[in-house]
Every structure is written in structure tokens, then in C-alpha cells.
N, CA, C and O atoms as CSV, one atom per row, in Angstrom:
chain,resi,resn,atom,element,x,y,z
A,1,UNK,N,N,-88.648,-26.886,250.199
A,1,UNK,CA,C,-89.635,-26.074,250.900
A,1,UNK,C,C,-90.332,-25.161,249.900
A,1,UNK,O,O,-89.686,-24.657,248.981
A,2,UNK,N,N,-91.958,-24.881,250.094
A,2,UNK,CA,C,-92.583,-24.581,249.116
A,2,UNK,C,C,-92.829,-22.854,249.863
A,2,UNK,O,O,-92.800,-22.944,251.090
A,3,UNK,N,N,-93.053,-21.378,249.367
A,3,UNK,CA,C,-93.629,-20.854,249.926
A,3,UNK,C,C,-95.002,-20.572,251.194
A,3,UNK,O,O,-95.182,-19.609,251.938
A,4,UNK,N,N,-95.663,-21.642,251.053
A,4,UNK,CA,C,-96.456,-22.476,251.806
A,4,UNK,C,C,-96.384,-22.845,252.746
A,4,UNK,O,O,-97.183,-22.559,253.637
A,5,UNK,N,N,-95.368,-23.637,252.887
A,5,UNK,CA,C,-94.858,-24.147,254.076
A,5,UNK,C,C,-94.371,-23.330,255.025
A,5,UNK,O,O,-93.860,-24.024,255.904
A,6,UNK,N,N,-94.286,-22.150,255.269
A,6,UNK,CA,C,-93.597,-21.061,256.146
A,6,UNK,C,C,-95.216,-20.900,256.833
A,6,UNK,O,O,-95.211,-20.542,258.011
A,7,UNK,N,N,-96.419,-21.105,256.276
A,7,UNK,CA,C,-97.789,-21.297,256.945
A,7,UNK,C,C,-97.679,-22.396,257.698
A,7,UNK,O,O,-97.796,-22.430,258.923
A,8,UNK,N,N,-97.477,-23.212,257.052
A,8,UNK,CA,C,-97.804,-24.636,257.868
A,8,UNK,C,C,-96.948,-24.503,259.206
A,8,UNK,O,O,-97.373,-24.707,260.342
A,9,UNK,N,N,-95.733,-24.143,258.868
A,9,UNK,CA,C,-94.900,-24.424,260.139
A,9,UNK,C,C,-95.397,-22.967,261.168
A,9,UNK,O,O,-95.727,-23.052,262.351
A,10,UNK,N,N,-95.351,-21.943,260.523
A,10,UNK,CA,C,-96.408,-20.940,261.819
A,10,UNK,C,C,-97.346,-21.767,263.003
A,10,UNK,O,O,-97.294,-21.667,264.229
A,11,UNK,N,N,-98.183,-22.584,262.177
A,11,UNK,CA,C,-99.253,-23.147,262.555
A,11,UNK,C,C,-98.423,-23.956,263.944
A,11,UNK,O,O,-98.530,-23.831,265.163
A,12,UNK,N,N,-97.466,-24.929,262.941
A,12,UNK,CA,C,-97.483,-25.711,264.041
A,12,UNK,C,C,-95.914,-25.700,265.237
A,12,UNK,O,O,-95.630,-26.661,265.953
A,13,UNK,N,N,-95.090,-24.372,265.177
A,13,UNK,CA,C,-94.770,-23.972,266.412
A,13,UNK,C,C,-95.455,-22.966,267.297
A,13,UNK,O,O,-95.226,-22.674,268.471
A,14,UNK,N,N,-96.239,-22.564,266.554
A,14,UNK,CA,C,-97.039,-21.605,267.444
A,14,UNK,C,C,-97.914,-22.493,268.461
A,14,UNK,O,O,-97.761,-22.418,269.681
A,15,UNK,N,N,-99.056,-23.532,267.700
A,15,UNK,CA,C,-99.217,-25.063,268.647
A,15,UNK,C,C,-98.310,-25.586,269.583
A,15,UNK,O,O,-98.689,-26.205,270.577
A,16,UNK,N,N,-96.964,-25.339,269.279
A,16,UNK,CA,C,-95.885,-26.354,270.772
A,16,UNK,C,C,-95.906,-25.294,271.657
A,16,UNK,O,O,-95.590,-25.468,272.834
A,17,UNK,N,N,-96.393,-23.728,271.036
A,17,UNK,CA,C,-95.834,-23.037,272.369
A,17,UNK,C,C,-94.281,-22.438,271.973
A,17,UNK,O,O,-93.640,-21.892,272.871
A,18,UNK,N,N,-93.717,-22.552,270.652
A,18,UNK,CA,C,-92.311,-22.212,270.664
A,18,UNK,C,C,-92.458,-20.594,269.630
A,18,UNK,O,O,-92.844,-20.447,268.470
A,19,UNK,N,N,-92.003,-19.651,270.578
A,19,UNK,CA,C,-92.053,-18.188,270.135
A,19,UNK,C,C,-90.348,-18.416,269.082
A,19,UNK,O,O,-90.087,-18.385,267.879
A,20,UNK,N,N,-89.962,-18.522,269.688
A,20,UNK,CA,C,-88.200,-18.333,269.130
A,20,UNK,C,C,-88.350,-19.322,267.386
A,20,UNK,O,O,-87.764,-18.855,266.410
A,21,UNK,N,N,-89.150,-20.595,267.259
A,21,UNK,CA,C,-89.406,-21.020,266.112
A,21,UNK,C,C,-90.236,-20.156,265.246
A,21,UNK,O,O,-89.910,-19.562,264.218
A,22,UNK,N,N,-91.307,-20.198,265.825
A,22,UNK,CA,C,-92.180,-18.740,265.207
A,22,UNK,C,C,-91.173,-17.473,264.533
A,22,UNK,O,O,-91.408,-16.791,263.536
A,23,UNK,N,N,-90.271,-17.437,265.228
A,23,UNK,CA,C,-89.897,-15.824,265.188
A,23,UNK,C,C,-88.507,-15.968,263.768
A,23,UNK,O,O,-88.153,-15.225,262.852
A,24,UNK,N,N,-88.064,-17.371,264.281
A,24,UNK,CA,C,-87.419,-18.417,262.627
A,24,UNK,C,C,-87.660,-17.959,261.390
A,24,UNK,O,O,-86.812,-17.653,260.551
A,25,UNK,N,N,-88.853,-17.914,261.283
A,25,UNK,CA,C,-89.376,-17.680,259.964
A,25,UNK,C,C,-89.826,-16.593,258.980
A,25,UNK,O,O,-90.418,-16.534,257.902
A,26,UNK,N,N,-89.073,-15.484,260.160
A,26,UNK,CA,C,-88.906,-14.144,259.600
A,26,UNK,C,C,-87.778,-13.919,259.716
A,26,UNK,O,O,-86.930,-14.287,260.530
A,27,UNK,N,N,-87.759,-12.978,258.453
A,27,UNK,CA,C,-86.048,-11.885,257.833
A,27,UNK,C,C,-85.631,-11.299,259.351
A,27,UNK,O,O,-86.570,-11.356,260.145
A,28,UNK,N,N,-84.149,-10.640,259.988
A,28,UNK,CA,C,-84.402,-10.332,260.606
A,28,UNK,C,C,-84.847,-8.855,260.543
A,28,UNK,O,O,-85.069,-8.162,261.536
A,29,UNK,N,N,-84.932,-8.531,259.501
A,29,UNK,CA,C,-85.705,-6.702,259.560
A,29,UNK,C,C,-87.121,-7.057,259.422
A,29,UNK,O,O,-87.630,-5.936,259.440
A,30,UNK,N,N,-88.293,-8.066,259.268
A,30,UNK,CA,C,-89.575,-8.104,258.722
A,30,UNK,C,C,-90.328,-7.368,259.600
A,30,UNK,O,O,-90.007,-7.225,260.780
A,31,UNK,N,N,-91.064,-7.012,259.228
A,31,UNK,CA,C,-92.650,-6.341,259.176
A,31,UNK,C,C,-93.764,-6.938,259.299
A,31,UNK,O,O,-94.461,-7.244,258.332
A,32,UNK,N,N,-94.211,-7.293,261.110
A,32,UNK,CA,C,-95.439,-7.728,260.864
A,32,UNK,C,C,-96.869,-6.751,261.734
A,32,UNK,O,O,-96.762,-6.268,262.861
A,33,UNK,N,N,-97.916,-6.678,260.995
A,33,UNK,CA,C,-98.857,-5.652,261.423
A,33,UNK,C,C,-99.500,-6.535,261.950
A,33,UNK,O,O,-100.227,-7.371,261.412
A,34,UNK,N,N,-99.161,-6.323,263.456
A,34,UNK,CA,C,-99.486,-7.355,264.582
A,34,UNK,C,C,-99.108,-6.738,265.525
A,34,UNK,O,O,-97.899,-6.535,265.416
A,35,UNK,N,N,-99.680,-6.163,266.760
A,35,UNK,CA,C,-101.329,-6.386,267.438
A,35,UNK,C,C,-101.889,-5.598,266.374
A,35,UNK,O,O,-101.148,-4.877,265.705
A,36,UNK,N,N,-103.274,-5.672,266.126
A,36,UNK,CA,C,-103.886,-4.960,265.097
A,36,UNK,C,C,-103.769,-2.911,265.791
A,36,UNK,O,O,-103.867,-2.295,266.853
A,37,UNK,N,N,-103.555,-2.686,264.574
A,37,UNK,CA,C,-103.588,-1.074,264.601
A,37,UNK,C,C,-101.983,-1.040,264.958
A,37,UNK,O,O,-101.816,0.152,265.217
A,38,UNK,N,N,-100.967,-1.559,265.083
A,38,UNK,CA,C,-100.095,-1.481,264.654
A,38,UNK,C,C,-98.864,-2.165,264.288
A,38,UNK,O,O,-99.022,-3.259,263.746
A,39,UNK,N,N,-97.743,-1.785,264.456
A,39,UNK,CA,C,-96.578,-2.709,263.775
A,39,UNK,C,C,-95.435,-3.641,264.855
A,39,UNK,O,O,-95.185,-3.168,265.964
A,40,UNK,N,N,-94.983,-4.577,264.548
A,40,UNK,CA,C,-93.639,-5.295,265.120
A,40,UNK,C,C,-93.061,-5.322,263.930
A,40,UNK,O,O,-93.385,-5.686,262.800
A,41,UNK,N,N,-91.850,-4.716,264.590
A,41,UNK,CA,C,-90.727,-4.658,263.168
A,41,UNK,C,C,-89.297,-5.785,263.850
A,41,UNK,O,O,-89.107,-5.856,265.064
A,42,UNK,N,N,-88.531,-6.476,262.959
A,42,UNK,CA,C,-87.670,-7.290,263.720
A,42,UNK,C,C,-88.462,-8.447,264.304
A,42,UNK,O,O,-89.573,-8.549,264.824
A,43,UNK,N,N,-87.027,-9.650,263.894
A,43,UNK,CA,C,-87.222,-10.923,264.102
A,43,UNK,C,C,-87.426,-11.103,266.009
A,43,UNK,O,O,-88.173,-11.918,266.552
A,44,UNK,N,N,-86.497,-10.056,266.740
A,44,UNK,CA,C,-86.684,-9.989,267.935
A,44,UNK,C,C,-87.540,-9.565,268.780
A,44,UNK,O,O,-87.591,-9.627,270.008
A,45,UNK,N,N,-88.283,-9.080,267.912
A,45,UNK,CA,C,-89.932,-8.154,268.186
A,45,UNK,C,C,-90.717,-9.359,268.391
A,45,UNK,O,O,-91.353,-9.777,269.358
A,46,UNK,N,N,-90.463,-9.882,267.019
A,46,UNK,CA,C,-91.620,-10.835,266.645
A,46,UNK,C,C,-91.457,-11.855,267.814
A,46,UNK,O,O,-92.446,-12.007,268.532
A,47,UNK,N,N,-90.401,-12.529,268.077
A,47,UNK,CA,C,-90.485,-13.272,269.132
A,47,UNK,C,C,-90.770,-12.882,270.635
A,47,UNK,O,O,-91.191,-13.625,271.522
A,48,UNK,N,N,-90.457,-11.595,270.713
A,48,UNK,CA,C,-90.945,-11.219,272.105
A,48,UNK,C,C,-92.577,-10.876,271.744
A,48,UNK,O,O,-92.910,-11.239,272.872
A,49,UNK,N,N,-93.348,-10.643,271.377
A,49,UNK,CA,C,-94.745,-10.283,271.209
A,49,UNK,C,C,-95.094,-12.087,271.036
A,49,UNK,O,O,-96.200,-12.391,271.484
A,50,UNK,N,N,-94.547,-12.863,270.644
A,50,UNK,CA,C,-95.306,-14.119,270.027
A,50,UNK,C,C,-94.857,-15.095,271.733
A,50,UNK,O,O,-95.387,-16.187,271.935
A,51,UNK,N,N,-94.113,-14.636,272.513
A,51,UNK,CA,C,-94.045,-15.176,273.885
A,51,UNK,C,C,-95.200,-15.068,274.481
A,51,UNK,O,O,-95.925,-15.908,275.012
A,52,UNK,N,N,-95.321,-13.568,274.287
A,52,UNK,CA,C,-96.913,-13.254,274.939
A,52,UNK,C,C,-98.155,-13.689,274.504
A,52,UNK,O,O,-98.999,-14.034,275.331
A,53,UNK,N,N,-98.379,-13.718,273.300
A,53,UNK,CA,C,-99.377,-14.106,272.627
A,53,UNK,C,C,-99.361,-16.005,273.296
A,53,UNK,O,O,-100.388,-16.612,273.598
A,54,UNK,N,N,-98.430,-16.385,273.350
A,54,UNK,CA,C,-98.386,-18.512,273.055
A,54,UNK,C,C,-98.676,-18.550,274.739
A,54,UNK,O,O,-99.273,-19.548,275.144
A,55,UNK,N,N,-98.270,-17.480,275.770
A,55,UNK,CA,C,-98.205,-17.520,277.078
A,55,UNK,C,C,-99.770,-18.051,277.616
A,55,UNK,O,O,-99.985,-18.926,278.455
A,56,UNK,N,N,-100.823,-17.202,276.826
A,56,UNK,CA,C,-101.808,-18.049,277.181
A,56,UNK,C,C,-102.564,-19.720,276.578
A,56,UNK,O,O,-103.543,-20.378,276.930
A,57,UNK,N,N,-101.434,-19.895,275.469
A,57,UNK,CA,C,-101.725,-21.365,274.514
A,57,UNK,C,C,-103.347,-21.368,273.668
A,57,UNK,O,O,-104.165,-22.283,273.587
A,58,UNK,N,N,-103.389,-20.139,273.182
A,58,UNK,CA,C,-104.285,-20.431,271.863
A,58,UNK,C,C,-103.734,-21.244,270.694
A,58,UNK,O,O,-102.606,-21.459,270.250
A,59,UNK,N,N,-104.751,-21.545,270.429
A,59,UNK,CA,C,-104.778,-23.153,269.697
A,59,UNK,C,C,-104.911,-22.460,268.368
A,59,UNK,O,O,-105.752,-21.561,268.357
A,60,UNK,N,N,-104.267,-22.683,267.250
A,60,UNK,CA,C,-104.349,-22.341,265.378
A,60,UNK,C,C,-104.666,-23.783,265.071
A,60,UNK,O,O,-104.435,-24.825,265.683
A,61,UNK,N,N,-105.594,-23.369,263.308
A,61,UNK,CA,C,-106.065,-24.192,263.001
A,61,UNK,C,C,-105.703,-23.895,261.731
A,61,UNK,O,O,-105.888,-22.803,261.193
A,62,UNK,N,N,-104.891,-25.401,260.951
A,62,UNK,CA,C,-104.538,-25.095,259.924
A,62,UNK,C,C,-105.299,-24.480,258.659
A,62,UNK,O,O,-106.412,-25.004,258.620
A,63,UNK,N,N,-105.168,-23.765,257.834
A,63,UNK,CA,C,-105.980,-22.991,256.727
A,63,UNK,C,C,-105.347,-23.594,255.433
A,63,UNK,O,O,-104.204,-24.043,255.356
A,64,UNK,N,N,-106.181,-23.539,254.525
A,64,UNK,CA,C,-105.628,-23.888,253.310
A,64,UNK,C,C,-105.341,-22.737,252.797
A,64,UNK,O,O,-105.889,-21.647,252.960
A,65,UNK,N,N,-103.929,-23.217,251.798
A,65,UNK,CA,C,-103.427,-21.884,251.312
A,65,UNK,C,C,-103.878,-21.145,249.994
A,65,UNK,O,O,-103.506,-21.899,249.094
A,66,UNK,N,N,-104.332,-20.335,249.575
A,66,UNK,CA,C,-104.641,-19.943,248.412
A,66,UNK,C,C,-103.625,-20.050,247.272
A,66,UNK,O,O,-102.558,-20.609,247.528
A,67,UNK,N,N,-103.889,-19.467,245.767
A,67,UNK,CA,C,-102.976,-20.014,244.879
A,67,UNK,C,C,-102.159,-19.274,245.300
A,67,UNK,O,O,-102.773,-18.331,245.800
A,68,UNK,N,N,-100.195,-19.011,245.487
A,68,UNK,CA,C,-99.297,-18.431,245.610
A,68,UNK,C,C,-98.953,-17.624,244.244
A,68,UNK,O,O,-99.197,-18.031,243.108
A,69,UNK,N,N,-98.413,-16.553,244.546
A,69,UNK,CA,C,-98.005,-15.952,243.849
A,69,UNK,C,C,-96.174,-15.264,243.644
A,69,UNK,O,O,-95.715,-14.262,244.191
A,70,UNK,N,N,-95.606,-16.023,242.878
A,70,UNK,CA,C,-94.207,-16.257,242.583
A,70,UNK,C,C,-93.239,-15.702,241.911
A,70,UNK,O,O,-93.130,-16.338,240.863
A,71,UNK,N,N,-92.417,-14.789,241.955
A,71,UNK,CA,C,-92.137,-14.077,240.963
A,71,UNK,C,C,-90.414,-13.634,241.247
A,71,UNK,O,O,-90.389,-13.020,242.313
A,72,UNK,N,N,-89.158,-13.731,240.721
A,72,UNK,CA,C,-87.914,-13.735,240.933
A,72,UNK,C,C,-87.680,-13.639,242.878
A,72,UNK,O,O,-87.324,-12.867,243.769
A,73,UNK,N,N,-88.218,-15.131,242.619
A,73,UNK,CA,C,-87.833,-15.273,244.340
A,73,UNK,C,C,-88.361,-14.929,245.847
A,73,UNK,O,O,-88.147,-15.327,246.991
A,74,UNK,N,N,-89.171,-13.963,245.190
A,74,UNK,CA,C,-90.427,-13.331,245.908
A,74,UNK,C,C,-91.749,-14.069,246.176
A,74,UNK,O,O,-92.382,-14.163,245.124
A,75,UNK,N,N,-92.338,-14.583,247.144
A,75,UNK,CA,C,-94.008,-15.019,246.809
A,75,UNK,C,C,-94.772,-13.983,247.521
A,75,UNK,O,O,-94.196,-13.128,248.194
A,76,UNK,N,N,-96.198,-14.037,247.379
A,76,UNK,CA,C,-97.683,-13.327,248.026
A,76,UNK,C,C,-98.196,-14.664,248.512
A,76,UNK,O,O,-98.877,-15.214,247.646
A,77,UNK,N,N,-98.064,-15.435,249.764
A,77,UNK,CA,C,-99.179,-16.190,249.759
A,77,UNK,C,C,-100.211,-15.690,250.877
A,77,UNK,O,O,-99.935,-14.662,251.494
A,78,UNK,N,N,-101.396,-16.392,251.157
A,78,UNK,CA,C,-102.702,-16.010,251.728
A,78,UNK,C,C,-103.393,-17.025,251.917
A,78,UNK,O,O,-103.284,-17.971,251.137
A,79,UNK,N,N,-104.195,-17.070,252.902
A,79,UNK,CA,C,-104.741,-18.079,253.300
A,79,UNK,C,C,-106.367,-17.374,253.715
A,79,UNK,O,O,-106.459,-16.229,254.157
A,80,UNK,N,N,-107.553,-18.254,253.490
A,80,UNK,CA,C,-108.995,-17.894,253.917
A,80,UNK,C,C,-108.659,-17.936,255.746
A,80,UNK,O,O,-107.762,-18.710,256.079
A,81,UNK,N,N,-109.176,-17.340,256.578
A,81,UNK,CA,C,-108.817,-17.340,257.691
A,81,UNK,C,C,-110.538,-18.239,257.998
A,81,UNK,O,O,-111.608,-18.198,257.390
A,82,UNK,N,N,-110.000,-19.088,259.408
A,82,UNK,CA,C,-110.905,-19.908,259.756
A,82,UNK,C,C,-111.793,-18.716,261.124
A,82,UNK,O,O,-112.894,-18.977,261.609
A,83,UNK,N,N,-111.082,-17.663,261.428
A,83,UNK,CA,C,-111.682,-17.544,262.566
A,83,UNK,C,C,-112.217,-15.878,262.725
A,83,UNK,O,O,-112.104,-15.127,263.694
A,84,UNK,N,N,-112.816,-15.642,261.416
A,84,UNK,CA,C,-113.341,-14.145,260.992
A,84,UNK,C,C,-112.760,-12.885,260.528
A,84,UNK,O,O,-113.346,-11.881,260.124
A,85,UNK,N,N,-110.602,-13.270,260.747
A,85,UNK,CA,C,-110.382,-12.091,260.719
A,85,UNK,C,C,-110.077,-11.114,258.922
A,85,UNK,O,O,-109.368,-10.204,258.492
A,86,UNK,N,N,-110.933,-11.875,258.517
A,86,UNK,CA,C,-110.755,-11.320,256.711
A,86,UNK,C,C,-109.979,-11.698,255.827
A,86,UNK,O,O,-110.592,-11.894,254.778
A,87,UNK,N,N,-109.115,-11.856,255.768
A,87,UNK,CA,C,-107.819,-12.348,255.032
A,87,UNK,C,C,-106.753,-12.401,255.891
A,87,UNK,O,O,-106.754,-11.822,256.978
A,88,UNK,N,N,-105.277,-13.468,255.212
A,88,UNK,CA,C,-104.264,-13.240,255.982
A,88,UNK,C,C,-103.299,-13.170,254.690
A,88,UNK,O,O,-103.676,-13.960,253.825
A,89,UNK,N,N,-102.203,-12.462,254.349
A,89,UNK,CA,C,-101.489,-12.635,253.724
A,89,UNK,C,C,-100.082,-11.783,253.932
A,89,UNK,O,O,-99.993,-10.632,254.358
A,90,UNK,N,N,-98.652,-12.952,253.379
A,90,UNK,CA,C,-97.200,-12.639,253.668
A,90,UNK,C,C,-96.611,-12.503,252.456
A,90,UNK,O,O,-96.924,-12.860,251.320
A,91,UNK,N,N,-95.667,-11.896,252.940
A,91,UNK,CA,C,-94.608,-11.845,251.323
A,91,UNK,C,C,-93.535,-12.632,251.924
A,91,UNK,O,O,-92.983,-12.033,252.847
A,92,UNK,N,N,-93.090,-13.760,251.684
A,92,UNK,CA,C,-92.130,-14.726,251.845
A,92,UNK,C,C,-90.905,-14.226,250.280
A,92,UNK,O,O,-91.219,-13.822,249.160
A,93,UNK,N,N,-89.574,-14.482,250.859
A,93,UNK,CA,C,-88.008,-14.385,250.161
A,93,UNK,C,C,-87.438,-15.446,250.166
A,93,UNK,O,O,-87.117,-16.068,251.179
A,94,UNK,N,N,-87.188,-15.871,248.691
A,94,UNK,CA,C,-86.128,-17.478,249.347
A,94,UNK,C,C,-84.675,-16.715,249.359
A,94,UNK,O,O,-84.075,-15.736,248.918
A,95,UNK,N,N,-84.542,-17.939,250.230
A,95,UNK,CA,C,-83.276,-18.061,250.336
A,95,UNK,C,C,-81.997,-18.790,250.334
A,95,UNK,O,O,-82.118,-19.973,250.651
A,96,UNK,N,N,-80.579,-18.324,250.009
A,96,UNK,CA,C,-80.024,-18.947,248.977
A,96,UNK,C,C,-79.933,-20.401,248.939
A,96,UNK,O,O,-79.690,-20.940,247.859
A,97,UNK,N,N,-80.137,-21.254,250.230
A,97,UNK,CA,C,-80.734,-22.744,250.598
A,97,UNK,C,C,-81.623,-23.262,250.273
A,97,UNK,O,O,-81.708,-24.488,250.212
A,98,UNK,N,N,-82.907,-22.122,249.853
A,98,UNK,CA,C,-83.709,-22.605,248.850
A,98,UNK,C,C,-85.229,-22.437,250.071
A,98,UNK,O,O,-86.403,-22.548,249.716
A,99,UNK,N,N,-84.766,-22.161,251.457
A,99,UNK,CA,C,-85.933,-22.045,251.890
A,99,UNK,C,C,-86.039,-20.632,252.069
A,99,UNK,O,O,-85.294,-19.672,251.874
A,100,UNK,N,N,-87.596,-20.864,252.648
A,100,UNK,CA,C,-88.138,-19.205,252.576
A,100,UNK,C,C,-88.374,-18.764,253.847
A,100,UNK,O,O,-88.873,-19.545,254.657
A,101,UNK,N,N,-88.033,-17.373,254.236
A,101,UNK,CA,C,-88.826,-16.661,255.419
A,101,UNK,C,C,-89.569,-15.054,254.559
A,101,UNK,O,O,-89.459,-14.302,253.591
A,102,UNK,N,N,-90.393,-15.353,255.907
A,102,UNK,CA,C,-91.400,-13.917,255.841
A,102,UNK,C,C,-90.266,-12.698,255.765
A,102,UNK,O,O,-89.217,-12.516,256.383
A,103,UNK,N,N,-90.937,-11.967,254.753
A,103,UNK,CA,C,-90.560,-10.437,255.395
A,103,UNK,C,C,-91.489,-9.314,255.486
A,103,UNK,O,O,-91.081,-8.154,255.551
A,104,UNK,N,N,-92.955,-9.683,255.494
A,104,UNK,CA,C,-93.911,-8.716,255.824
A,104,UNK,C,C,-95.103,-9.857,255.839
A,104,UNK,O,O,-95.333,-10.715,254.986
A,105,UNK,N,N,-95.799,-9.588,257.103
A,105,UNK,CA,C,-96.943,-10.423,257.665
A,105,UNK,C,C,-97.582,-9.780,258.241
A,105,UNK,O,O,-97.208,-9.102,259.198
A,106,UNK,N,N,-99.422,-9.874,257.509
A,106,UNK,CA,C,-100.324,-8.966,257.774
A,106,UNK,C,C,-101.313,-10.554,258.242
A,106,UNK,O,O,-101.911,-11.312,257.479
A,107,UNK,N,N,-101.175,-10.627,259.699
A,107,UNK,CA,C,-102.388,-11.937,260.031
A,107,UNK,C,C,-103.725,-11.884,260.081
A,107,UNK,O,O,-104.430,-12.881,260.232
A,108,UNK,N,N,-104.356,-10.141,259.894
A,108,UNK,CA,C,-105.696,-10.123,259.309
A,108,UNK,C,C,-106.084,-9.202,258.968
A,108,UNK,O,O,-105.741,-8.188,259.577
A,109,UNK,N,N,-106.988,-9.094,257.831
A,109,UNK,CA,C,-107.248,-7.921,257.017
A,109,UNK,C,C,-108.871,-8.137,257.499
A,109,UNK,O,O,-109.621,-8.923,256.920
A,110,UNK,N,N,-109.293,-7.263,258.712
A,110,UNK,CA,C,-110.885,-7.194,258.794
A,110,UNK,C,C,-111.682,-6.645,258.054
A,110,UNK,O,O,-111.603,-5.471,257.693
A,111,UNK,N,N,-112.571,-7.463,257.734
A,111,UNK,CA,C,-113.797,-6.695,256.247
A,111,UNK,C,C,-113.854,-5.180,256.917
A,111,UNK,O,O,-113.767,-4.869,258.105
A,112,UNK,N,N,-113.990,-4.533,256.009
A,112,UNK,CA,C,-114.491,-3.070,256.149
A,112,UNK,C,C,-116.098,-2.915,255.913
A,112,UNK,O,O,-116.801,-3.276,254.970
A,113,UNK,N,N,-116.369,-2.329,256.971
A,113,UNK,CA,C,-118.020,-2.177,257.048
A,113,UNK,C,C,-118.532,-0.846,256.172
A,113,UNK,O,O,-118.292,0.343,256.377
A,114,UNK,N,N,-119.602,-1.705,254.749
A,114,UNK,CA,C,-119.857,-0.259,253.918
A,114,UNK,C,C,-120.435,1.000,254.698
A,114,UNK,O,O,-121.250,1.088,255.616
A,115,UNK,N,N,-119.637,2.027,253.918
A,115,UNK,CA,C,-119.897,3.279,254.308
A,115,UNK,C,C,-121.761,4.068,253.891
A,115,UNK,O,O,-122.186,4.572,252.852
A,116,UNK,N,N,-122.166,3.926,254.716
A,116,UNK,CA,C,-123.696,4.302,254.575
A,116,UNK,C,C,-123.704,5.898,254.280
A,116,UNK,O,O,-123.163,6.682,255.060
A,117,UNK,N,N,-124.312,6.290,253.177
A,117,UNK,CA,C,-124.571,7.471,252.677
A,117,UNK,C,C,-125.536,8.255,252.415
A,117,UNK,O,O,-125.318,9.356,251.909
């Protein structure tokens, strides 16, 4: 399993509808800044907020991932977002099996509108 792949598979349990897979792929202390303006902390967060969110079955569309960034076990990856919201990017941890989960997930960074002076 590549750092990467913790995207891909977002993508595609969030598509079946499965919150509890979704919620898999985070540490259980992670950090995700989700609903915007503020935080879900915990793997049990994450799955109870991602029930609600899949309850109405919005559809994700896979993104290509940008270059990763790798460093004693740690990655930064990021992806161009297909659907306006600015950037997306996680800090994924492997682990000692060799695969990785999230432990901080920011799913969009909205452009900031210049400050007129």
C-alpha cells in the first residue's frame, strides 16, 4: 500500500455508502477539519459525521494525486480537487504492516478572496 491509496479507497467506500470503512482509515485520535469551520477529532467522530454525510449518497470522483511527500514514515499527500473546494490534503502514518492511515485530514482548503485595499 502506497500513501495514495488511503485516497483511492476514501473515494471508493465513501461510493458504497460504508461510513465505518471510511472511518478505517484514520488513527484512532485523527484530526479531520470537517464540516468546514470546524473540527472531528476521533476515528468515532469520523464515522458518525461520515454516516450523515453518505446518508444522502453523494457521489466522489476520483482525483489524481499530487507528488507525495515522504519522510521517516510520515507522508503529505494532496490531491487537485475536482469540485472547487481549493486543495485537499492529509498527513498519512504507516504502519507497522506497512499500511497507512490518516491522522489529520483537511478535505478543502477554499481559495481566499484578495483583500482589496
Amino acid at each position: 500500500m502506497r500513501p495514495e491509496d488511503v485516497t483511492r479507497l476514501f473515494v471508493e467506500r465513501s461510493n458504497a455508502g460504508d461510513a465505518a470503512g471510511v472511518a478505517a482509515l484514520y488513527e484512532e485520535d485523527a484530526v479531520m477539519a470537517y464540516p468546514p469551520g470546524s473540527t472531528t477529532v476521533g476515528r468515532e467522530a469520523i464515522r458518525a459525521l461520515w454516516e450523515k454525510v453518505l446518508a444522502a449518497r453523494p457521489r466522489f470522483e476520483p482525483e489524481e494525486p499530487l507528488p507525495t511527500l515522504v519522510a521517516d514514515g510520515i507522508a503529505l499527500t494532496a490531491t487537485p480537487p475536482k469540485d472547487g473546494a481549493g486543495a485537499r490534503a492529509q498527513v498519512v502514518r504507516r504502519r507497522p504492516d506497512g499500511s497507512w492511515l490518516r491522522v489529520l485530514d483537511r478535505p478543502e482548503f477554499l481559495p481566499v478572496e484578495p483583500v482589496e485595499g
